[in-house]
C-alpha positions in Angstrom: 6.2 12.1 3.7 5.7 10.5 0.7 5.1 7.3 1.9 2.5 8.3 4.0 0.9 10.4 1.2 0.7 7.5 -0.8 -0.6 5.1 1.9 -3.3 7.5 2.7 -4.3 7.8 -0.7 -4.7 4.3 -1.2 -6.9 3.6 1.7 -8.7 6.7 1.1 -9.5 5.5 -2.1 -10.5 1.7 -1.3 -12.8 2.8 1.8 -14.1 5.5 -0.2 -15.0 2.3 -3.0 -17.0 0.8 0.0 -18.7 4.3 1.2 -19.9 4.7 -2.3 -21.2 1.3 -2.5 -22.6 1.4 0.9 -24.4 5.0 0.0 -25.1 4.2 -3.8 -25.4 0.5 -4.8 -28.7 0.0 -3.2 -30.1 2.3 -5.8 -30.3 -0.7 -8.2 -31.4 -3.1 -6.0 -35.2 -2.6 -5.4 -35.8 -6.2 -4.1 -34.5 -3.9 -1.0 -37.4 -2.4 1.0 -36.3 0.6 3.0 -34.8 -1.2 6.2 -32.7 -3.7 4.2 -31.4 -1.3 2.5 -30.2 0.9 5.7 -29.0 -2.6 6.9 -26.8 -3.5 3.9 -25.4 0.4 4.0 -24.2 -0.2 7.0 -22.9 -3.5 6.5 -20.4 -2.0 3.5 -19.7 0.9 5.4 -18.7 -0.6 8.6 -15.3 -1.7 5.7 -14.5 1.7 5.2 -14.5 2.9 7.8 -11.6 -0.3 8.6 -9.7 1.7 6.1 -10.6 5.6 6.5 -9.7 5.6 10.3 -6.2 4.0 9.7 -5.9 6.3 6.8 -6.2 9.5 8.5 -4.9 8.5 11.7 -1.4 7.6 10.0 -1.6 10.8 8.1 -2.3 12.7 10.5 0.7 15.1 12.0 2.6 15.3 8.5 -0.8 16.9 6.8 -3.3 18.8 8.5 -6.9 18.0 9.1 -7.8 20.1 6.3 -5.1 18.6 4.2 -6.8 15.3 4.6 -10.5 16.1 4.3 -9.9 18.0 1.1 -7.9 14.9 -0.6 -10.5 12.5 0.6 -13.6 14.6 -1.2 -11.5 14.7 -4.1 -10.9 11.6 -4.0 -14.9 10.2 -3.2 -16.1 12.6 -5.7 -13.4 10.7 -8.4 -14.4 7.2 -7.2 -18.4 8.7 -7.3 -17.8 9.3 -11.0 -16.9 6.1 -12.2 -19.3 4.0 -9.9 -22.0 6.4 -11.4 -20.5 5.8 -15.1 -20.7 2.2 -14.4 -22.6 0.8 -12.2 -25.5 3.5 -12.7 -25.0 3.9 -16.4 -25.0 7.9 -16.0 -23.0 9.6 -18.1 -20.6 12.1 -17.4 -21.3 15.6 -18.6 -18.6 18.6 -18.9 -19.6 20.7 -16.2 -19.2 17.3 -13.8 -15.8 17.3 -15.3 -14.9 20.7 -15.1 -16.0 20.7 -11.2 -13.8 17.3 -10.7 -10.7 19.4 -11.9 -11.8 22.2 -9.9 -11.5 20.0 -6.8 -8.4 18.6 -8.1 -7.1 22.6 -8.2 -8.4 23.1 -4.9 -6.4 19.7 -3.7 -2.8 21.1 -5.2 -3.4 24.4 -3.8 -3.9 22.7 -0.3 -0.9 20.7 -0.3 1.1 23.6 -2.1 3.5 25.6 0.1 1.2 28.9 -0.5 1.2 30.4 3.2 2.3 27.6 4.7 1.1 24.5 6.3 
């Protein structure tokens, strides 16, 4: 279980690099008229999605569907923070914070024993 956990954290976290990039990093490049920049998206995200399907699909069975959706917002919305801190030069502000570890509440709740699976 933990194994999986940890392999499905780490792909979740490298596609969700790409699905940032693909959904974000155009934002500085304004060489890009509209089209190219729907083309180069989906370039970047075609990557992630070579690691999100694997990710899930090998999870899949010891956590549940939601199990797995709620780790991988957490987890884009983490990855979303420091691409914005860095690559967009936006800095982070308390309430982004505070919502980050209210998402991170929400992710040990899910994968708590409370009620079950």
């Amino acid at each position: 279980m933990f194994v999986q956990l940890l392999l499905a954290f780490v792909l979740l976290t490298c596609s969700n690099a790409f699905m940032t990039y693909a959904w974000y990093g155009h934002l500085r490049m304004n060489q890009f008229v509209m089209w190219q920049a729907v083309l180069f998206s989906w370039g970047i995200a075609f990557f992630e999605y070579c690691l999100q399907v694997p990710a899930n699909r090998l999870a899949y069975g010891t956590f549940s569907g939601y199990q797995l959706k709620i780790m991988q917002e957490a987890i884009s919305l983490s990855v979303f923070m420091i691409f914005a801190f860095y690559y967009l030069g936006e800095p982070l502000k308390w309430k982004y914070a505070i919502s980050l570890s209210l998402i991170a509440l929400a992710v040990g709740i899910a994968f708590s024993d409370l009620g079950g699976k």
